[in-house]
Structure formats: C-alpha cells, structure tokens
Phi, psi and omega in degrees: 000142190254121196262119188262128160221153202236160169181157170267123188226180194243126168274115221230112199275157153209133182257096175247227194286339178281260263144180197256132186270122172247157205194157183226165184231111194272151164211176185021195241305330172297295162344297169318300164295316171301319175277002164272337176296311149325335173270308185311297199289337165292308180291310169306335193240355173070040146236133164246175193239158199294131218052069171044022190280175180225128166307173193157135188265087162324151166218145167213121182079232158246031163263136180241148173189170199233145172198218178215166143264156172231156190268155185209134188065056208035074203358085157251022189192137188218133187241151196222120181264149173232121178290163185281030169292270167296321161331298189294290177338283176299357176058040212256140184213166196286175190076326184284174181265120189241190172257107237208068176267177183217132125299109199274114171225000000 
C-alpha cells in the first residue's frame, strides 16, 4: 500500500551561494506522516539515506517526478525543492499557493 500526503503549501524562493532555490514546506501533519515513513523505513531496512530524505513521487498540477524530501528543524518540517523544470511547465512563481501531493515510497 502506497502512503500518500497532500497540502497546500506557499512556494517559497531561497538564495543561497550556488543560485536560487524554489521549495515548499511541509508542517504539522503532513510532516508528521512523512517522519513517520521515515522511522519505518529506517527500522525496515536498519538505514537511513542521505540526510535523512525519503524518496517520493511529487505531483504538483499535472506534473509528476520523483525526488526526495529532507527533513529540516529535527524533522517538524520537510523541504521539497521544485525545479525550474515544474516551475516552467506549471507557470509557477515564488508566493502561489500550490496543491502538492507526495507519494511516499
């Protein structure tokens, strides 16, 4: 069975010393579910993967891509970068609001 989490999240620019990043922030529950997938998957396989991400399948609009998420603030908070990729496809600029699900696998 395939553990699914959806949200509305705020698309969020970050500049750092390589170039600009655009990225969303999962919190509270989805958060929640995702560092539990994380614990699961850490006990099942007696690893974790780097920096502690969890694979996942993104949907943002009608774009799907497989990436990861990473935990961020001892994971109460999970970041999901969206490339200029889905940017461009999805007509997407920093400030909207999007609809986000993740596949967790």
């Amino acid at each position: 069975m395939t553990e699914e989490v959806a949200a509305h999240v705020a698309l969020t620019r970050w500049q750092g010393e390589r170039g600009t990043y655009h990225l969303v922030t999962f919190a509270g529950e989805p958060a929640e579910t995702i560092a539990m997938h994380e614990r699961l998957q850490r006990l099942e396989f007696g690893s974790r993967r780097g920096f502690g991400s969890v694979k996942v399948i993104a949907q943002i609009g009608d774009t799907r891509w497989k990436t990861s998420v990473f935990p961020q603030r001892a994971r109460s908070e999970w970041i999901l970068l969206v490339s200029k990729k889905v940017m461009r496809e999805e007509d997407l600029a920093e400030g909207d609001d999007l609809s986000v699900t993740l596949e967790l696998l």
